[in-house]
FIGU-952162 format. One record per residue: residue in one letter; x, y, z of N, C-alpha, C in turn. Coordinates in Angstrom, 2 decimals, decimal comma. Layout:
<fikes>
+------+---------+---------+---------+---------+---------+---------+---------+---------+---------+
! rest !      nX !      nY !      nZ !     caX !     caY !     caZ !      cX !      cY !      cZ !
+------+---------+---------+---------+---------+---------+---------+---------+---------+---------+
!    a !       X !       Y !       Z !       X !       Y !       Z !       X !       Y !       Z !
...
+------+---------+---------+---------+---------+---------+---------+---------+---------+---------+
</fikes>
This chain:
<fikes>
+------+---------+---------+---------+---------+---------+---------+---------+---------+---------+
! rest !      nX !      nY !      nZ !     caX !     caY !     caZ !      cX !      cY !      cZ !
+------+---------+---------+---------+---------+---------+---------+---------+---------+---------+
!    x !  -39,71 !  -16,51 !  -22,55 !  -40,01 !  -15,44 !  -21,62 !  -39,07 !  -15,41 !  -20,42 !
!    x !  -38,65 !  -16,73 !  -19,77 !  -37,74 !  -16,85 !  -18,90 !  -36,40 !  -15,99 !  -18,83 !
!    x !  -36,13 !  -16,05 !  -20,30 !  -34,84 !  -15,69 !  -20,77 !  -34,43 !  -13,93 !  -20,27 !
!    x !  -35,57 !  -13,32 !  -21,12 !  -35,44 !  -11,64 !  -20,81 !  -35,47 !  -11,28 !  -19,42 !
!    x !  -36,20 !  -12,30 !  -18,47 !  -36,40 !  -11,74 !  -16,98 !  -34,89 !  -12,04 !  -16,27 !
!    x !  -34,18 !  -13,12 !  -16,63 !  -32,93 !  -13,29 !  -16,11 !  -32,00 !  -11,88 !  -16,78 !
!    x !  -31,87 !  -11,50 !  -17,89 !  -31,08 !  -10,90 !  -18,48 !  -31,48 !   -9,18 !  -17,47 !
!    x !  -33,04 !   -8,81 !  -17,21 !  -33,20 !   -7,97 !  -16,91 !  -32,45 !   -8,21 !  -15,40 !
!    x !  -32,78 !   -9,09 !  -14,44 !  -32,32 !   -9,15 !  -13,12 !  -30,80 !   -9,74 !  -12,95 !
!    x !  -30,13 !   -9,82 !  -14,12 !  -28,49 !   -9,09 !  -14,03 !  -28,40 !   -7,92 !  -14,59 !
!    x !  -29,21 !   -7,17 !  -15,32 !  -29,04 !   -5,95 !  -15,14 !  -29,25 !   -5,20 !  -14,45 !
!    x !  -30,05 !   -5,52 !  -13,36 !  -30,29 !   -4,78 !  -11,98 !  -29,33 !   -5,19 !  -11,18 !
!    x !  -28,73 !   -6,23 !  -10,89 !  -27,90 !   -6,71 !  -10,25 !  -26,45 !   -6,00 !  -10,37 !
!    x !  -26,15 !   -5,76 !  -11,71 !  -25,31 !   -5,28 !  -12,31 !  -24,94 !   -3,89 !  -11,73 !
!    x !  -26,46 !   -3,17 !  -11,81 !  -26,21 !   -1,36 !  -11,43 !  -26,14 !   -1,36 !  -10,05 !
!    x !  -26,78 !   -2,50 !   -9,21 !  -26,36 !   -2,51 !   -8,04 !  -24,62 !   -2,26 !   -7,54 !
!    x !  -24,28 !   -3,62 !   -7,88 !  -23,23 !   -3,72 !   -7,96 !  -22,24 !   -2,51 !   -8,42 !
!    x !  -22,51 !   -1,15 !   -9,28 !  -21,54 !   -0,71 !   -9,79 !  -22,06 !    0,75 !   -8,92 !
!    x !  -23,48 !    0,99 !   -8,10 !  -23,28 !    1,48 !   -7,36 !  -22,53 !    1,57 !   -5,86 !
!    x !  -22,88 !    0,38 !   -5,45 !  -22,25 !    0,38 !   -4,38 !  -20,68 !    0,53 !   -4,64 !
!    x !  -20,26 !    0,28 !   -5,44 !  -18,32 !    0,14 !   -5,52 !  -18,07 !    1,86 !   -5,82 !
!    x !  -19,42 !    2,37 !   -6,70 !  -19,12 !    3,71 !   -6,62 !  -19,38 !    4,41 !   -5,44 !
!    x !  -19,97 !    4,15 !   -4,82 !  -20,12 !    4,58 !   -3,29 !  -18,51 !    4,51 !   -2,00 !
!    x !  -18,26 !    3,09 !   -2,45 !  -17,05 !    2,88 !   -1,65 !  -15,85 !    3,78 !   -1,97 !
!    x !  -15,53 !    4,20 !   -3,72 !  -15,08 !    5,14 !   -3,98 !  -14,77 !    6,20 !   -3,23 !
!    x !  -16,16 !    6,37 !   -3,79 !  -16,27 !    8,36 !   -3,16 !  -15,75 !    8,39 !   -1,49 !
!    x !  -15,77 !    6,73 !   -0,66 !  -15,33 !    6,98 !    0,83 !  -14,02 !    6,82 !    0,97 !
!    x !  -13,32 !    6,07 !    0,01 !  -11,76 !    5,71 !    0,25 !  -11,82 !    7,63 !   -0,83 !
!    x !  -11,92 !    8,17 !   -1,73 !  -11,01 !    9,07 !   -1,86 !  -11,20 !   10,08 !   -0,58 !
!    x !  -11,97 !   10,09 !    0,68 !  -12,08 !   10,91 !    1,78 !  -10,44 !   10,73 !    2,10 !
!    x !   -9,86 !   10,06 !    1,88 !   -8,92 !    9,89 !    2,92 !   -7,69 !    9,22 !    2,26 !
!    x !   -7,46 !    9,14 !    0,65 !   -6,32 !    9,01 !   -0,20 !   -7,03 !   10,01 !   -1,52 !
!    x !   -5,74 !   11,04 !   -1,44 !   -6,24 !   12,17 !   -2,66 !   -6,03 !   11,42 !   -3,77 !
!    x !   -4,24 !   10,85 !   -3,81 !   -3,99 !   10,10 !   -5,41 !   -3,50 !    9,13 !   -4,93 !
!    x !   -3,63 !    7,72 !   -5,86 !   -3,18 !    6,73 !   -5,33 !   -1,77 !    6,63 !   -6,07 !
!    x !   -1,39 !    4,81 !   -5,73 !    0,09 !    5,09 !   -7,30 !   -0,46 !    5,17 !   -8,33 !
!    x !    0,71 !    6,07 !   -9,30 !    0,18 !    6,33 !  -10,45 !   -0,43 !    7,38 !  -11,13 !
!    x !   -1,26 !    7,85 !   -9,94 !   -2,02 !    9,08 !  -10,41 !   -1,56 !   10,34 !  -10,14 !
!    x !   -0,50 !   10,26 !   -9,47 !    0,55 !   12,30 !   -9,15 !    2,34 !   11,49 !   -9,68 !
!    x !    2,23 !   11,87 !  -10,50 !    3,98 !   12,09 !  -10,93 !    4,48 !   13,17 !  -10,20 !
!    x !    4,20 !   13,41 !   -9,32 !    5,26 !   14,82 !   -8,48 !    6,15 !   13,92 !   -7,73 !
!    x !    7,42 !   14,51 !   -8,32 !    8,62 !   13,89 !   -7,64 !    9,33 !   14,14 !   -6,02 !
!    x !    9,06 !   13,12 !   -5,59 !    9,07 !   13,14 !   -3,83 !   10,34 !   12,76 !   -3,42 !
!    x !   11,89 !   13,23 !   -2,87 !   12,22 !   12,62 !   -2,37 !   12,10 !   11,68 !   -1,04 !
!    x !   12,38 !   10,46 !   -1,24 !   12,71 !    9,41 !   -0,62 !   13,58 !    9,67 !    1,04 !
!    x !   12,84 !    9,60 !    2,45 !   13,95 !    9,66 !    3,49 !   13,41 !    8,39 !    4,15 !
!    x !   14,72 !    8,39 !    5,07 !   14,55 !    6,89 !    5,83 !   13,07 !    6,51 !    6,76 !
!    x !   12,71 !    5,88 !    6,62 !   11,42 !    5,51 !    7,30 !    9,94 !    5,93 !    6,35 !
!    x !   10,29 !    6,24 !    5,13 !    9,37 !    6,37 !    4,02 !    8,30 !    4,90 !    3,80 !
!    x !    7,35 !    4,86 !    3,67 !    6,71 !    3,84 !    2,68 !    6,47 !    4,27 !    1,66 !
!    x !    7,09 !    2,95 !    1,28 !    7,01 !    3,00 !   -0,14 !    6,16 !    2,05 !   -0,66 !
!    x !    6,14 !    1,66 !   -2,13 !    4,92 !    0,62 !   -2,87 !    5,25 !    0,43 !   -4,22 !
!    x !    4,78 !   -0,57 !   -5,05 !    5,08 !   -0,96 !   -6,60 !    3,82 !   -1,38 !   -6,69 !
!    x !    3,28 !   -1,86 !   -7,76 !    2,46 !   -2,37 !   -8,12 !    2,84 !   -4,07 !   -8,84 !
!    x !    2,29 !   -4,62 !   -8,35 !    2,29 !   -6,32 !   -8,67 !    0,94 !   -6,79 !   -9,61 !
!    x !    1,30 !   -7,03 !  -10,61 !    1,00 !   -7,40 !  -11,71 !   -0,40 !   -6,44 !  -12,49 !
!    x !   -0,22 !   -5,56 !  -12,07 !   -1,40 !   -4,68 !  -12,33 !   -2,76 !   -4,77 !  -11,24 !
!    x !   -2,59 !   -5,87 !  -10,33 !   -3,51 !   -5,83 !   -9,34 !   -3,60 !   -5,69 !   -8,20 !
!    x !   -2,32 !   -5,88 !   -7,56 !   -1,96 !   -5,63 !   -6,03 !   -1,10 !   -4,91 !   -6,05 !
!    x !   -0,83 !   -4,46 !   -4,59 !    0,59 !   -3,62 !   -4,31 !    1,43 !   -4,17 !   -3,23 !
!    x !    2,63 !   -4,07 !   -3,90 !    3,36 !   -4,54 !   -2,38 !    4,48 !   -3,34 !   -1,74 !
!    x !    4,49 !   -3,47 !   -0,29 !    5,05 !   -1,54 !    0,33 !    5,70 !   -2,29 !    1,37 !
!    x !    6,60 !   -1,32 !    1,04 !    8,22 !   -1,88 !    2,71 !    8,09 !   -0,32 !    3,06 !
!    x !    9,31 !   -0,55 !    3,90 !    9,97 !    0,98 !    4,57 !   11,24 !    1,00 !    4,19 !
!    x !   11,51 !    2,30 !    3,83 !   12,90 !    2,76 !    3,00 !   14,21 !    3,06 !    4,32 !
!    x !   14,50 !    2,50 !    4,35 !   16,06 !    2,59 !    5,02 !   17,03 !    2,85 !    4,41 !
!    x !   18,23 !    3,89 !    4,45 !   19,24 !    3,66 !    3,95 !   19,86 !    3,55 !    2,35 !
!    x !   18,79 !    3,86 !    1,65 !   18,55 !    3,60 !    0,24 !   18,20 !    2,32 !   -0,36 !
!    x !   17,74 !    1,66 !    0,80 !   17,54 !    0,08 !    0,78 !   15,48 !    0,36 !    1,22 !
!    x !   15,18 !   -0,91 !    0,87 !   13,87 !   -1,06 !    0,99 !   13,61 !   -2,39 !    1,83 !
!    x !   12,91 !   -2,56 !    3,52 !   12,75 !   -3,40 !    3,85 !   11,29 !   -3,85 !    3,80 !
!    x !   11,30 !   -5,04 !    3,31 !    9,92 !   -5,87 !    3,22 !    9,81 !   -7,12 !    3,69 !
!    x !    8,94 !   -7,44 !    3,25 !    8,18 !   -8,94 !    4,51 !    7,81 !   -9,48 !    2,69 !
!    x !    8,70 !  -10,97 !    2,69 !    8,82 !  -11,42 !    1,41 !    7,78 !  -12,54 !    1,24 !
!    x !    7,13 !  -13,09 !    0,57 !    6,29 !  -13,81 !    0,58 !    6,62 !  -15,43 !    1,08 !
!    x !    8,23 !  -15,18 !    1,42 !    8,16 !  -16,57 !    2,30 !    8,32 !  -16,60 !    3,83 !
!    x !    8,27 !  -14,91 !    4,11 !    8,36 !  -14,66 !    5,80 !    9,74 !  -14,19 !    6,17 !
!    x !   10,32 !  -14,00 !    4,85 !   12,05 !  -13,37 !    4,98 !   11,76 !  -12,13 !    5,40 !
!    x !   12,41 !  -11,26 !    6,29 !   11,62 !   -9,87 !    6,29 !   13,40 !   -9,64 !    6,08 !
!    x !   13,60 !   -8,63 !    4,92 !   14,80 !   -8,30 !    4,26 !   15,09 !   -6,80 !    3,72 !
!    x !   16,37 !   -6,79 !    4,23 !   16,40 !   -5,45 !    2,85 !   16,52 !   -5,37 !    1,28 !
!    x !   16,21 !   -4,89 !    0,46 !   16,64 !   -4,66 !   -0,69 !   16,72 !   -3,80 !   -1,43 !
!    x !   17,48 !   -3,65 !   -2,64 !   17,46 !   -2,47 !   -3,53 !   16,13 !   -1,87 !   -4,21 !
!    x !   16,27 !   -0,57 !   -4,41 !   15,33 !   -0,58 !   -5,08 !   14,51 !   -1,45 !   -6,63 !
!    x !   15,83 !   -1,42 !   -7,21 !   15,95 !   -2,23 !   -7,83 !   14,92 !   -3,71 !   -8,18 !
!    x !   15,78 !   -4,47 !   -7,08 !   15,18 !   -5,43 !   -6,35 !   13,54 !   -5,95 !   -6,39 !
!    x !   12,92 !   -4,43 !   -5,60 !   12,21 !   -4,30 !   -5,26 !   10,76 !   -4,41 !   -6,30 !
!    x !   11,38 !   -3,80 !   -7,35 !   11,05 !   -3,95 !   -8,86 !   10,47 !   -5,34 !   -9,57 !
!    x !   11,76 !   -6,03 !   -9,01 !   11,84 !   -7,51 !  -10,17 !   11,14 !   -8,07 !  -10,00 !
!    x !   10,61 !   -8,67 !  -10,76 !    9,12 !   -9,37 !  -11,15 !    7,69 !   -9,35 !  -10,87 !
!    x !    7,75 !   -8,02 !  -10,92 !    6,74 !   -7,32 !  -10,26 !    6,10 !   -6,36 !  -11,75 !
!    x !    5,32 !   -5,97 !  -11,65 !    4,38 !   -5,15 !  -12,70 !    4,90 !   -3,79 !  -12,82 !
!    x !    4,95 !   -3,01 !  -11,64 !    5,42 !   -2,13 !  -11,46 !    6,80 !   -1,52 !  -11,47 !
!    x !    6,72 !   -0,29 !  -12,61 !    8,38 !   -0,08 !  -12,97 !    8,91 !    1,15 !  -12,01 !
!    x !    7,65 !    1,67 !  -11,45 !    8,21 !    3,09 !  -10,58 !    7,64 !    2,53 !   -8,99 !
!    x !    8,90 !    3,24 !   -7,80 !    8,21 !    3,15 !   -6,96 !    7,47 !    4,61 !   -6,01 !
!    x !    6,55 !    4,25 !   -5,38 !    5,79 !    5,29 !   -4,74 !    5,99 !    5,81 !   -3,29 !
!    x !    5,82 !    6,83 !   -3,21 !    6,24 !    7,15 !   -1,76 !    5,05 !    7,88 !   -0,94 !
!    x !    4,62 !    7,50 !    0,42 !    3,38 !    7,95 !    1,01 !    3,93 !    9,40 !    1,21 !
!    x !    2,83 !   10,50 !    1,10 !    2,96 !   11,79 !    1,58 !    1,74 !   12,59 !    2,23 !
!    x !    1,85 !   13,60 !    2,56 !    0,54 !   14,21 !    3,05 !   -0,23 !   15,06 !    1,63 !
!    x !   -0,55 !   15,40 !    1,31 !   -1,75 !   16,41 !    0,51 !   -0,61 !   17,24 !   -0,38 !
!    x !    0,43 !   17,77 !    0,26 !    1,77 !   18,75 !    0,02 !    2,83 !   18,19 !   -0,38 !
!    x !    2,70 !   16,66 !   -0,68 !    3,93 !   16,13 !   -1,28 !    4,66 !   15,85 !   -0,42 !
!    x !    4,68 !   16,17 !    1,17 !    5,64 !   15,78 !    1,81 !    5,84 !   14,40 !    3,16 !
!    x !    6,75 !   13,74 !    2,61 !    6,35 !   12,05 !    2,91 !    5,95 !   12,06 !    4,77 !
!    x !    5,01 !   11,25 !    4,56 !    4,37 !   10,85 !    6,09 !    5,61 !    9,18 !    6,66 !
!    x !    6,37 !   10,17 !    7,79 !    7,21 !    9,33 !    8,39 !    6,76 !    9,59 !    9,89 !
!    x !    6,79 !    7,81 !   10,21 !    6,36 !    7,97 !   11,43 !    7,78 !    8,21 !   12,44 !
!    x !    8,29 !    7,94 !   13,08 !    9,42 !    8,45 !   14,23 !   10,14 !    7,07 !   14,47 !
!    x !    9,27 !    6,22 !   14,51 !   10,25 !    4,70 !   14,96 !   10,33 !    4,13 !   13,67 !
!    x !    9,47 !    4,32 !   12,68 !    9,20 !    2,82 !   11,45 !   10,48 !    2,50 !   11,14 !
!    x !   11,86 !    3,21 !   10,85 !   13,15 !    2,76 !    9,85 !   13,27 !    1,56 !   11,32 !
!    x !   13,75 !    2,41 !   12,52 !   14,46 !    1,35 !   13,34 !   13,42 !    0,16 !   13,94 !
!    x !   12,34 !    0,42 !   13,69 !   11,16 !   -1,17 !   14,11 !   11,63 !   -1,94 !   13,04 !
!    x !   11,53 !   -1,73 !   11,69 !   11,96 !   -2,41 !   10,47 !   13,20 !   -3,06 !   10,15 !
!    x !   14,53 !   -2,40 !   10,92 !   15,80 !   -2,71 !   10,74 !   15,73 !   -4,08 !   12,14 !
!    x !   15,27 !   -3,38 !   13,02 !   15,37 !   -4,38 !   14,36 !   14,70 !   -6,08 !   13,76 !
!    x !   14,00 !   -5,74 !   12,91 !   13,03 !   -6,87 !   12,76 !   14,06 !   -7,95 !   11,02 !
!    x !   15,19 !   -6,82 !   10,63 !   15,80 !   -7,97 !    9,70 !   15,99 !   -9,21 !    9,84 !
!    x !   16,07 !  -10,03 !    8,88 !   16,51 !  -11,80 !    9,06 !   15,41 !  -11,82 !    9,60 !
!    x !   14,84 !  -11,69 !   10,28 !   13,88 !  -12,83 !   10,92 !   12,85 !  -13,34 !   10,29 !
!    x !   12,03 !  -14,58 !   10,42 !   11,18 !  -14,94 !    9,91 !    9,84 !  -14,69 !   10,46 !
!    x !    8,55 !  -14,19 !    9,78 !    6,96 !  -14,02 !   10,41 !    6,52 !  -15,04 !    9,42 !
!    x !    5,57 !  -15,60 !   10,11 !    4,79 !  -16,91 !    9,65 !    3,48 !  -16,26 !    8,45 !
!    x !    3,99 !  -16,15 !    6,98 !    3,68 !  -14,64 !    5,75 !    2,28 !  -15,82 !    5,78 !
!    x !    1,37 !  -14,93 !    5,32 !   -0,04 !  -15,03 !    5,36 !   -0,72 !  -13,94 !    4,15 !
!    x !   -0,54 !  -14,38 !    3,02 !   -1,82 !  -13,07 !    1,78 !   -2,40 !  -12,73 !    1,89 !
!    x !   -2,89 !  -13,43 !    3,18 !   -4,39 !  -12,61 !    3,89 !   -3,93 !  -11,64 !    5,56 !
!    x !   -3,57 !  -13,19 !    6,08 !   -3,54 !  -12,75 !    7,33 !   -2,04 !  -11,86 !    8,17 !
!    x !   -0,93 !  -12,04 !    7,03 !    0,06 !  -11,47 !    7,63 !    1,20 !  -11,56 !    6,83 !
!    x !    0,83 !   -9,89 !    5,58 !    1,34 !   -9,60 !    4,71 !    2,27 !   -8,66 !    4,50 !
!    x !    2,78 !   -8,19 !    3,56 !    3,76 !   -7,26 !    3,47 !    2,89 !   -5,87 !    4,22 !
!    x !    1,51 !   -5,82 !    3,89 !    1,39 !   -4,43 !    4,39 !    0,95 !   -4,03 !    5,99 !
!    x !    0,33 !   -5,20 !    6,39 !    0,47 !   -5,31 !    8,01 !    1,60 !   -5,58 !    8,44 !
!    x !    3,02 !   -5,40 !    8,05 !    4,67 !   -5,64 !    8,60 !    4,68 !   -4,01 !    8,13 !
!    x !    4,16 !   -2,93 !    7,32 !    4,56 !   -2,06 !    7,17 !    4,12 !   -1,25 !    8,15 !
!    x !    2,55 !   -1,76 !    8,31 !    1,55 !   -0,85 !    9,74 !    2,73 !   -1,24 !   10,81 !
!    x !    2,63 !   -2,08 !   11,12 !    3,83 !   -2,83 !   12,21 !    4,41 !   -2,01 !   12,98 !
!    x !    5,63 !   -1,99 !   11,76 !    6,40 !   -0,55 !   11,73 !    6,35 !    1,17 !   11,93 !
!    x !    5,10 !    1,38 !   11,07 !    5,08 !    2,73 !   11,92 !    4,37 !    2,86 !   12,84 !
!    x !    3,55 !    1,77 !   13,28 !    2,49 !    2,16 !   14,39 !    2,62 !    1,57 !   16,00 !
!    x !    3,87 !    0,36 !   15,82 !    4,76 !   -0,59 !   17,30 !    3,25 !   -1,29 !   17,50 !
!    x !    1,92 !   -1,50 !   16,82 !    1,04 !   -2,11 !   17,55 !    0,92 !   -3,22 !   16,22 !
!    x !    0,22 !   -4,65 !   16,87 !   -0,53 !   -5,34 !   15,45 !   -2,05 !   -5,08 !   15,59 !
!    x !   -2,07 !   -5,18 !   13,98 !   -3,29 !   -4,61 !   13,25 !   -3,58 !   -5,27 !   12,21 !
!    x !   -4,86 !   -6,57 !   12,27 !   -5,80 !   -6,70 !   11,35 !   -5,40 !   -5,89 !    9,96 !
!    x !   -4,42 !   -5,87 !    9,41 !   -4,31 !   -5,44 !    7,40 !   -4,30 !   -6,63 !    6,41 !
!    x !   -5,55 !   -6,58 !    5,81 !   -5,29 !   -7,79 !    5,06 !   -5,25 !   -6,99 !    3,49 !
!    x !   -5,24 !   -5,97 !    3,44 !   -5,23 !   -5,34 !    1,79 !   -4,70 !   -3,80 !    1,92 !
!    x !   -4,42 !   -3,59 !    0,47 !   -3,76 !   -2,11 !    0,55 !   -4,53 !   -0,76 !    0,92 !
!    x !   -5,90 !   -1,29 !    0,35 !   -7,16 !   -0,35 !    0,74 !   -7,31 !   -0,41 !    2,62 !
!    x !   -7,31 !   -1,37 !    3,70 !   -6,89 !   -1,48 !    4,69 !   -5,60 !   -0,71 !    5,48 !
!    x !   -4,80 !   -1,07 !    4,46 !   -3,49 !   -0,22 !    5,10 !   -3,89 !    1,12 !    4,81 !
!    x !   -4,66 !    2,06 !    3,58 !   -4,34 !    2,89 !    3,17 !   -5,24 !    3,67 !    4,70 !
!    x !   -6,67 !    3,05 !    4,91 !   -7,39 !    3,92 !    6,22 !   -6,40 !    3,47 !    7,19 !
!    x !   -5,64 !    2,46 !    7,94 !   -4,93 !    2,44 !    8,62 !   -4,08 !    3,73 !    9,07 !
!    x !   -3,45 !    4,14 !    7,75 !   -2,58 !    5,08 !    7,59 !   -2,97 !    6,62 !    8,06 !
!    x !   -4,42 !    6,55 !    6,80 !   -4,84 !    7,30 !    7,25 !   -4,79 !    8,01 !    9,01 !
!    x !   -5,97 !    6,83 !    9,29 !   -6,15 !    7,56 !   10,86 !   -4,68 !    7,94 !   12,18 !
!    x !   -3,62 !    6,94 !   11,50 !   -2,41 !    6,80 !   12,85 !   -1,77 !    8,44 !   12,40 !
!    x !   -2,02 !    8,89 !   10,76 !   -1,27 !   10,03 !   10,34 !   -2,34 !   11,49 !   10,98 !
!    x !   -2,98 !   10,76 !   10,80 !   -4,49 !   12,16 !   10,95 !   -4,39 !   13,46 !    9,66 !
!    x !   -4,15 !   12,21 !    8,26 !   -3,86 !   13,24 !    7,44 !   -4,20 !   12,57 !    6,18 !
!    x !   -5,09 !   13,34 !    5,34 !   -5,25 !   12,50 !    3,83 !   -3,94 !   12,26 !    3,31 !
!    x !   -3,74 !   10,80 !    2,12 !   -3,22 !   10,80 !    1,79 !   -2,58 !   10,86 !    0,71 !
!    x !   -1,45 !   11,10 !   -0,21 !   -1,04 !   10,96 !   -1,34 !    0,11 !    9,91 !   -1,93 !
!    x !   -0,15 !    8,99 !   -2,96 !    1,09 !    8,63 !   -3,11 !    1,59 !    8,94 !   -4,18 !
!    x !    2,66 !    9,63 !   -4,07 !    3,61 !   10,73 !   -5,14 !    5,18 !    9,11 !   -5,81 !
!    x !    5,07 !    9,92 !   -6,72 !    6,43 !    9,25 !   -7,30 !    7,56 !    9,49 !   -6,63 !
!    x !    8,49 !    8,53 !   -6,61 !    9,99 !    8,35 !   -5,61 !   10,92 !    8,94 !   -6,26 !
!    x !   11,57 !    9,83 !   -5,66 !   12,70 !   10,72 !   -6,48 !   13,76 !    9,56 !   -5,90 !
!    x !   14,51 !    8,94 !   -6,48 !   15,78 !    7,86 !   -5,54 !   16,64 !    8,53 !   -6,25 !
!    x !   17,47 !    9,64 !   -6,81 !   18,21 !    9,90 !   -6,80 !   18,93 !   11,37 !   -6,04 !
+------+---------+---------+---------+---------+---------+---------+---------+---------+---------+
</fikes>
């Protein structure tokens, strides 16, 4: 008898669980229309763009586009430029993404290329949690620090500094 009452109270547990994540849903799409992946509309790429890949099918990692170069905050605290290319390798993700407003057209903040370039070579003490590629990207377009410990974080971040839903469209780099 023991048996069915456990099986029933992970199945309640269960719909719990798959409500609430559906709940969180419906609040992150308030404020990202498509994420990567989901709009193939081809965006060109300008300086001070964020951009993003996808890492191993579960995370994302996002620099700022300079120059046809991509600067990021590397997982040993290198904050560097690189190719797109680059940016790619060994990573999950074969396309990269570019933030835009609703219209396809990329959300650039005014300082992010030159906060990002000012900040090459140097080293930040990299943190997966506490001080990652995507709080070096807030960094950048926003001149303030900000608590980002995930992409869902950066994405309301973004949100509110843009005052604009968001989209992430595919990178035209040519």
């Amino acid at each position: 008898m023991p048996v069915p009452l456990l099986w029933l109270g992970a199945g309640i547990a269960a719909l719990y669980a798959g409500d609430k994540l559906q709940q969180s849903n419906k609040i992150k799409r308030q404020y990202v229309k498509h994420y990567p992946g989901e709009d193939n509309s081809l965006v060109r790429v300008q300086d001070g763009s964020i951009v993003c890949c996808g890492i191993f099918g579960v995370f994302e990692h996002t620099g700022i586009w300079v120059d046809g170069n991509i600067i990021e905050l590397k997982g040993n605290g290198l904050i560097r430029g690189i190719s797109p290319e680059r940016f790619l390798t060994k990573r999950s993700g074969t396309r990269i993404h570019v933030l835009c407003d609703t219209s396809g057209e990329p959300l650039i903040s005014p300082h992010a290329a030159a906060t990002a370039v000012a900040n090459l070579y140097n080293y930040s003490d990299y943190d997966l949690i506490k001080n990652n590629c995507h709080r070096f990207v807030f960094k950048c377009v926003s001149n303030s620090e900000q608590s980002i410990t995930s992409f869902s974080d950066l994405n309301l971040a973004l949100f509110r500094y843009f005052a604009s839903p968001l989209s992430w469209c595919l990178a035209d780099l040519h």
